[in-house]
C-alpha positions as a Python dict, from the first residue, in 0.01 Angstrom:
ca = {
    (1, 'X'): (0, 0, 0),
    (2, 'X'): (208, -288, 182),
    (3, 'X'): (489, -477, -23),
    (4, 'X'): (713, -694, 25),
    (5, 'X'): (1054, -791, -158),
    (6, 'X'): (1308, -1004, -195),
    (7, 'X'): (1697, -909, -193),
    (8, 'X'): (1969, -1190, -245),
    (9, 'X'): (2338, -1084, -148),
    (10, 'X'): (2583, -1096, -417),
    (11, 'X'): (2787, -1292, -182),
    (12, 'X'): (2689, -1503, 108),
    (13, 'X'): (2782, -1425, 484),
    (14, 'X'): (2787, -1602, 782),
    (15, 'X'): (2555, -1446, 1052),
    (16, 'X'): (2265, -1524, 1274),
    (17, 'X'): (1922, -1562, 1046),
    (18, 'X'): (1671, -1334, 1185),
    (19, 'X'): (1357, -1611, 1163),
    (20, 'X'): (1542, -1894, 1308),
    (21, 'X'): (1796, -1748, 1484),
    (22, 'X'): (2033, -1960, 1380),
    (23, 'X'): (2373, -1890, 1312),
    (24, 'X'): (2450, -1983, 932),
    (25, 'X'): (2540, -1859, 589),
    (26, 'X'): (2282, -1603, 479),
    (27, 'X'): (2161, -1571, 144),
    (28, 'X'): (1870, -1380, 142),
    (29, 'X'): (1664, -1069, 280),
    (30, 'X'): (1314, -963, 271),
    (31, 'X'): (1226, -589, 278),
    (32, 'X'): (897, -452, 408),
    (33, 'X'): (765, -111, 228),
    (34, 'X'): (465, 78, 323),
    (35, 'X'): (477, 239, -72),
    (36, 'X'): (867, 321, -88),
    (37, 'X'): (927, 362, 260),
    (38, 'X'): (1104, 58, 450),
    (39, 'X'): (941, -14, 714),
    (40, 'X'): (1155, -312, 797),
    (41, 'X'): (1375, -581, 664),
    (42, 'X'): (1461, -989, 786),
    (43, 'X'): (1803, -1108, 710),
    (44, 'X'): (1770, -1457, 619),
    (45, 'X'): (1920, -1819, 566),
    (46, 'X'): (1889, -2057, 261),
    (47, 'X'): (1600, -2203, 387),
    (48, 'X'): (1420, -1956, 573),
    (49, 'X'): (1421, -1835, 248),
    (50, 'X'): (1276, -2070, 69),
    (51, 'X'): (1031, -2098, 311),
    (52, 'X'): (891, -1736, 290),
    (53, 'X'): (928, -1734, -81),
    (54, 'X'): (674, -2010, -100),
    (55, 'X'): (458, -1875, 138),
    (56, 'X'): (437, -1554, -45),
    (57, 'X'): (410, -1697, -319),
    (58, 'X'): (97, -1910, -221),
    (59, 'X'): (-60, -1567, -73),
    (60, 'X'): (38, -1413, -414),
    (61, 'X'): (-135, -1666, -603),
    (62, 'X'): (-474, -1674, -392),
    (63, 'X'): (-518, -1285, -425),
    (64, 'X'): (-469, -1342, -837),
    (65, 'X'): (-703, -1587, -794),
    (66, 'X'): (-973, -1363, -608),
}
């Protein structure tokens, strides 16, 4: 089974945000698991963040829902 989870850094870096490419603080990753293997991970700013976490959320929701 696919997962996916959030990971906040203790402390925020500077670095280039791997969904908008934009160089900026980072505050957030995402890791991708195929059951407890990592498949992959996305390093992300503030609001990429945000972005995905309501977006997963909303996916989260609709398969509680069904």
């Amino acid at each position: 089974m696919f997962q996916v989870r959030f990971s906040y850094f203790a402390r925020p870096r500077r670095g280039r945000c791997d969904c908008c490419d934009r160089q900026q603080t980072l505050e957030g990753k995402i890791l991708l698991l195929e059951d407890t293997a990592l498949i992959g991970d996305l390093i992300l700013c503030a609001e990429c963040a945000a972005a995905w976490g309501e977006l997963l959320g909303q996916a989260r929701e609709k398969v509680i829902q069904q």
